[in-house]
N, C-alpha and C positions, 0 to 999 in steps of 0.2 A: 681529523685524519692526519695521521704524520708519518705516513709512508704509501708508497705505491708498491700495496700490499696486494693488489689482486694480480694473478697471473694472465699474462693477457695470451692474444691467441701470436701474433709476430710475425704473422708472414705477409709483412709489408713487400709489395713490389715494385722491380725498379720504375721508377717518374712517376712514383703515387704523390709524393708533394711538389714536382716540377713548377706548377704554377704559380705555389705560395714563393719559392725560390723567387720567379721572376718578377713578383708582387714584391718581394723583398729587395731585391735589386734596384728597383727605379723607385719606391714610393720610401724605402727606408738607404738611401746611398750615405747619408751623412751620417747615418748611425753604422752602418758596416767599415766606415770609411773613418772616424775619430782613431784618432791617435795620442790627444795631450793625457800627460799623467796616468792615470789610472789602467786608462783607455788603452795606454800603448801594449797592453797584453791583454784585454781583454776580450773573452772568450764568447764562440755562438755553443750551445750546449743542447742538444737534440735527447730528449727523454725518454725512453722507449722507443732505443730505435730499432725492437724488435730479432728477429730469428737472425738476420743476417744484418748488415750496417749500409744495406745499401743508398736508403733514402741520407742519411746522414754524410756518407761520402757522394753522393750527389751535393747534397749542397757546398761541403767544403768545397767540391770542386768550381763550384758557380760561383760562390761567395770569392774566392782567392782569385778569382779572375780582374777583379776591383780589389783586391787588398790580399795580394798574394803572402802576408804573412801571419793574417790570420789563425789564430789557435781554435780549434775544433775538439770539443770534450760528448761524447757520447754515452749515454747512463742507461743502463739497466740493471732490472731486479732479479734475475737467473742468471749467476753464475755462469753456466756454462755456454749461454752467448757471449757474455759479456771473453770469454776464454776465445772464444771462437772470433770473436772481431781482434782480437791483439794481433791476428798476420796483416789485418790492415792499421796499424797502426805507424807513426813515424813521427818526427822531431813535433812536429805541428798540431797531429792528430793522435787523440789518446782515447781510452774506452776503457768505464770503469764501475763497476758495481754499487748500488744506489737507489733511491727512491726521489720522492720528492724533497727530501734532506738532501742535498745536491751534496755528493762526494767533492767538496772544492777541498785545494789544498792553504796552507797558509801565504798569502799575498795574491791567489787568484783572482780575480776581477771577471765578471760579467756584462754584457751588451746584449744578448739576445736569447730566449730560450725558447723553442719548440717543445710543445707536446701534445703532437696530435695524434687521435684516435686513442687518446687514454680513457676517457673519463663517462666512457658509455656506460660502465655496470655500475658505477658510483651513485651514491642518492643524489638529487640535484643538491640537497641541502648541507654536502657537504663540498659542494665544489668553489664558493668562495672561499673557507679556506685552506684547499689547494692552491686556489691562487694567490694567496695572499704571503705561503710558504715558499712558493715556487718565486713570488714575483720579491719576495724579501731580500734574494738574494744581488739582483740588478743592480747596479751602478745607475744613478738618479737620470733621467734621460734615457733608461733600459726598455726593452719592448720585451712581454710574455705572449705568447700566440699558442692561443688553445681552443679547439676546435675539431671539426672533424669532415672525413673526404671517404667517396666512396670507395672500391676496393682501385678501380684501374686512375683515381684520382679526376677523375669527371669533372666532377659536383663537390663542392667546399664551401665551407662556413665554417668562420672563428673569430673569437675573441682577441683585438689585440688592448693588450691592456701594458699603459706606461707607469715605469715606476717617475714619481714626482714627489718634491719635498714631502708634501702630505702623506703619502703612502703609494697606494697599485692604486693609477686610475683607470675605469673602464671606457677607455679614449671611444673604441669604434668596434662594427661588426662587419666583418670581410666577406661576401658570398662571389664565390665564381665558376664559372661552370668554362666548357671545352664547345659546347655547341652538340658534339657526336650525340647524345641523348635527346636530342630538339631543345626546346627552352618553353617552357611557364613556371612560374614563379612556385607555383608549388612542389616542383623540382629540387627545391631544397628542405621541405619540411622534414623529410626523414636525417636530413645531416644538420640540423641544428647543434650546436653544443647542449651540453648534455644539464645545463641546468635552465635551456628553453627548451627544451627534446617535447615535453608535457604540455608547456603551456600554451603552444598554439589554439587556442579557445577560448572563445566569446568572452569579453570582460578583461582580455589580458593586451596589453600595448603590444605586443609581438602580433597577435591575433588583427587587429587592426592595420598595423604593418602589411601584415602579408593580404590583407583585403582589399588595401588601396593602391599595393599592387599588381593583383590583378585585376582590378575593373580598370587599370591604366593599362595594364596590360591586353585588355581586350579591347579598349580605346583603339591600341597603336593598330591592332589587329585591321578592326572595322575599317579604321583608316588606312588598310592596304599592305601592309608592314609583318607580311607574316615569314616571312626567312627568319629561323630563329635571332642570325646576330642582331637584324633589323628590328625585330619584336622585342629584344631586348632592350636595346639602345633606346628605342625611344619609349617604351617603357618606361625605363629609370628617368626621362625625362620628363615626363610626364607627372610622373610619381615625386619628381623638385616640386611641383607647384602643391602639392599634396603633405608633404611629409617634410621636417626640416632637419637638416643637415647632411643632405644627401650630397657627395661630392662627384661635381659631372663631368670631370675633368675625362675630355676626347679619347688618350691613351688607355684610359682603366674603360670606359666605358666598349673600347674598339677593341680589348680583347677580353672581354667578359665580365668584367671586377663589377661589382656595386659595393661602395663604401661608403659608410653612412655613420657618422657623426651625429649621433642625437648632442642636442644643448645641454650643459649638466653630465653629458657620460652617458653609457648604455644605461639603462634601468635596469636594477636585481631583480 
């Protein structure tokens, strides 16, 4: 696949990705925040940012709050959005026609790319090399985050994956919910990324995954703990002594994050 060639539907609405933003803010500050060499312009680049640009100027707005000079490049595959976000555009912020062939210009540099809610009609089996197109373009120490959130951004789960000497590695899986929906774990089985979207099923490690979190999650239950943030929290702790690489750090776990570092990288 070497384009984002399907039409998508675009009517992202405002603070559908708010959370990943603030996920971005405090667990990635160093990486929004580099400045030597390459770094000193290098760009976050939101991929499909749909009918209108609003998620995308959301986050420049959030991101520039910590590195007010930030370059912000926004890509789509319809023309005529891409016509329609240029009244928001300005020195810092640009919008321009593209695929997964990332329209960079000569000496652009990138730090961060977004692309979420793309890769649902796609086969799963071509979705590593999306990422491997998307993530080629990063500056070594770069983060791709692909994944997917419900419509009013709820519920989320994505891939972040770092570019590193070797190539794109599949660092970790991000899932976060708002609470507004309640919380059990199977909450997120319809927002998986779209090349676990299937395999939730007997004999597959994602499958497993989500089984050991919820019998932890009915643990935390039985033991009293049924407010969802409360069900959650100690859920995922519960789910450490279970599963390895789970990061239980108080902040991610206190507003909803589970981040989970398998050993080796997520599994294909």
């Amino acid at each position: 696949m070497t384009s984002l060639d399907k039409k998508t539907r675009g009517r992202t609405t405002h603070g559908r990705l708010r959370a990943l933003d603030v996920y971005l803010l405090h667990q990635e500050r160093e990486l929004l925040l580099r400045s030597e060499g390459p770094w000193a312009r290098a760009a976050f680049v939101d991929v499909g940012f749909g009918e209108h640009p609003w998620t995308t100027l959301e986050s420049a707005e959030a991101f520039r709050e910590l590195h007010p000079g930030l370059p912000v490049l926004g890509v789509e595959l319809e023309a005529s959005r891409v016509e329609s976000a240029q009244a928001h555009a300005d020195a810092l912020t640009s919008f321009r026609q593209g695929g997964f062939e990332l329209p960079l210009r000569p000496g652009e540099s990138v730090r961060l790319i977004r692309a979420m809610n793309l890769l649902r009609g796609y086969r799963p089996e071509d979705v590593p090399g999306i990422h491997e197109q998307l993530g080629g373009t990063l500056l070594e120490g770069g983060l791709l985050v692909e994944g997917s959130t419900d419509t009013p951004g709820a519920v989320l789960v994505t891939h972040l994956l770092r570019r590193v000497p070797e190539g794109l590695a599949r660092e970790a899986l991000l899932f976060h919910t708002d609470f507004s929906r309640g919380f059990a774990p199977v909450l997120f089985r319809d927002w998986m990324p779209r090349d676990f979207r299937r395999r939730v099923k007997p004999g597959e490690p994602i499958h497993a995954f989500f089984a050991d979190w919820t019998a932890a999650w009915q643990e935390a239950r039985e033991a009293g703990h049924t407010e969802p943030p409360e069900a959650f929290r100690h859920s995922v702790l519960r789910l450490a002594s279970r599963v390895e690489g789970l990061v239980t750090d108080a902040w991610l776990l206190g507003h909803g994050y589970l981040l989970w570092k398998p050993p080796g990288g997520v599994f294909r």
